[in-house]
N, C-alpha and C positions, 0 to 999 in steps of 0.2 A: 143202729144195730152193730152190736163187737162181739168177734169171734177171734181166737188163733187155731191156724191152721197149719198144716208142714208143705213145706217145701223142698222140693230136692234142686240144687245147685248142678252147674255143667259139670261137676267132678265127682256127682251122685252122692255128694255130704248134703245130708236132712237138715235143717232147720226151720224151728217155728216163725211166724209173721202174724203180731197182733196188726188185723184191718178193723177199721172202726167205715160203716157207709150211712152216708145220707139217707131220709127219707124221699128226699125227690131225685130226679135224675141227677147225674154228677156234673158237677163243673169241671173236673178233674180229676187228676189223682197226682196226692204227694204223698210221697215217700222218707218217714224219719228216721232219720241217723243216731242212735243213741248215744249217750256219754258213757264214761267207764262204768256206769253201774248198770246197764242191763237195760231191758225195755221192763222199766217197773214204774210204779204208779205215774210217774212225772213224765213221761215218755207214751204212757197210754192216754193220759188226760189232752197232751196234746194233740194224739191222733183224735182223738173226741172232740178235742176244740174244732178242728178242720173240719169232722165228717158234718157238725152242726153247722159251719157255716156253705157247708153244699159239696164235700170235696171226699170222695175215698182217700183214707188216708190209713196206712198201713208201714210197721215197725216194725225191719229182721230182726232178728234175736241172732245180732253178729258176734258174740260170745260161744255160742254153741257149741262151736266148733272146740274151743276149749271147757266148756263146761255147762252144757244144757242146764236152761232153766234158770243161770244165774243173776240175780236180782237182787238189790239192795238199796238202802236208803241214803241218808248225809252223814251220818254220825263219823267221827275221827276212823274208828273201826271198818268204816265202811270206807272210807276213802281209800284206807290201806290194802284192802281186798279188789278193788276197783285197780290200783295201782298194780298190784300183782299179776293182775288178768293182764294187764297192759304189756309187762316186761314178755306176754308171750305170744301177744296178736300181731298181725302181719296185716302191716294195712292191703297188702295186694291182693290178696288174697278175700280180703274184704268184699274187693268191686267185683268180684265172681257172685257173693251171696246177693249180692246190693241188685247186680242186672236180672239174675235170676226171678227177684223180688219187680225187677220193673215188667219184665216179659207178661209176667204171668198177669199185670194189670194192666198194660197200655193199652186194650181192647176197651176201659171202660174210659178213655178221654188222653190227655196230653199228660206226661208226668214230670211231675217237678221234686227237687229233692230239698229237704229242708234236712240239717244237721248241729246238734250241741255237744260245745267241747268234741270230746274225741270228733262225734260224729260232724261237727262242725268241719273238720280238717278231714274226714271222708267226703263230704257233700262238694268241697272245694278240688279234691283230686280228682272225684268225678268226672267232673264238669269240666277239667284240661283236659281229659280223654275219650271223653262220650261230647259228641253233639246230637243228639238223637233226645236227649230232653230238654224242656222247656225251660227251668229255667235252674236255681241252685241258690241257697240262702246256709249262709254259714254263721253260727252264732258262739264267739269267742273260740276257737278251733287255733288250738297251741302251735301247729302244725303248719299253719297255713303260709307264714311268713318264708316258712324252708321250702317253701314251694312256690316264693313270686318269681321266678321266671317264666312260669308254665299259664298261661293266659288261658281264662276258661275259654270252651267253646260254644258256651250258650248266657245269655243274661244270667251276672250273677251278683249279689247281694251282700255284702259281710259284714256285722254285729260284734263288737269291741266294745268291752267296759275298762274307762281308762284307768279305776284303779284295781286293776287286776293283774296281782304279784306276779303271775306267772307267765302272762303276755306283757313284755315292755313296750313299753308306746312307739320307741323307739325302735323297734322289730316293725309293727307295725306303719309309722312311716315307710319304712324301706319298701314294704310291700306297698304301699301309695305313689314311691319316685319308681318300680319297677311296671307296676302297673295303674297309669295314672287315669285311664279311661274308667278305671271299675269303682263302683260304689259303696267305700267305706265308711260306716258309721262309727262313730266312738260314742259315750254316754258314760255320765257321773255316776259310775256302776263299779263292783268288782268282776269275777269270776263268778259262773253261772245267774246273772241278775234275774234274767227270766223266768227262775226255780222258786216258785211261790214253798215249795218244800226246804228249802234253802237257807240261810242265814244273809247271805249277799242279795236275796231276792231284793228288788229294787222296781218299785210298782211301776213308776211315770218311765223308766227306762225302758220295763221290758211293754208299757202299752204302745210306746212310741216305734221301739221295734218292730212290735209286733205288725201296728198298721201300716210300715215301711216292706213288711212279708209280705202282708196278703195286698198288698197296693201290688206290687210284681206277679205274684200268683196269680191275680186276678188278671191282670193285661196280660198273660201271656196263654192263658187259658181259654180266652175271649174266641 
């Protein structure tokens, strides 16, 4: 079953939250981080993937604040729209809707965050400043290397396609010699591999990620 519903954040700004839940009791709950385009269909399918495999799973509409409702797909057009929203969002401001979003569902199990692209590099800033959830899976998040000082404070997981123009591999190392404990993946992928709506989608990348996700989700939900 998927519904969206609103939510009001600590600073009383409303935003919507697509939940997708399971039929049986929950294993959990993760929490998706969207990309620059919105919680639109690629973003909801995965919260569908999850709630199928046993898990609430539920997507802020962390746009909102700038422009309710806003959703889009891949086309060139769209990326520029996407990019626009970007030059005026504040990721800090983010982890306001993002805990808001977790409050309201830790009562149904342990919550874990999973994020792409943008949301990839929210899911990982998180997770330096909240220990309070399980665990944190970050998938290509452009962001994330300007933030390897900052050591998560719970298991966390991170997903890199090595030809992907706008993360250099080499960023990426750095973030491997600053923090050599955490688990970085690369894969023969560009940017957004995961994105079956996608051009870079990239099948055997994104199943191999994917069962590197829910291998963690799963152990730490246990």
């Amino acid at each position: 079953m998927a519904q969206t519903i609103e939510l009001t954040a600590s600073d009383q700004h409303r935003f919507a939250l697509y939940i997708a839940e399971p039929t049986q009791t929950p294993k959990g709950v993760v929490v998706v981080l969207q990309e620059i385009f919105g919680v639109n269909s690629h973003i909801r399918s995965v919260c569908d993937q999850l709630a199928e495999a046993g898990y609430v799973a539920a997507a802020p509409a962390l746009f909102d604040r700038l422009e309710p409702g806003f959703e889009t797909g891949y086309e060139p057009d769209d990326v520029a729209l996407g990019r626009q929203m970007m030059g005026q969002f504040n990721l800090d401001t983010a982890m306001i809707d993002i805990t808001a979003c977790i409050d309201h569902l830790k009562e149904k199990g342990s919550v874990s965050v999973m994020g792409f692209c943008l949301g990839g590099s929210l899911a990982y800033k998180f997770a330096t400043q909240n220990a309070d959830i399980a665990c944190a899976v970050g998938y290509y998040g452009g962001r994330i290397p300007d933030m390897a000082d900052d050591a998560p404070l719970c298991p966390t997981t991170l997903h890199f396609g090595e030809q992907d123009a706008g993360i250099p591999m080499a960023n990426v190392d750095i973030l491997r010699s600053k923090q050599p404990n955490l688990p970085i993946y690369t894969y023969t992928a560009g940017h957004g591999f995961n994105c079956d709506q996608r051009g870079s989608y990239e099948p055997d990348s994104a199943k191999l990620a994917w069962e590197r996700t829910m291998a963690l989700i799963a152990k730490v939900s246990a």
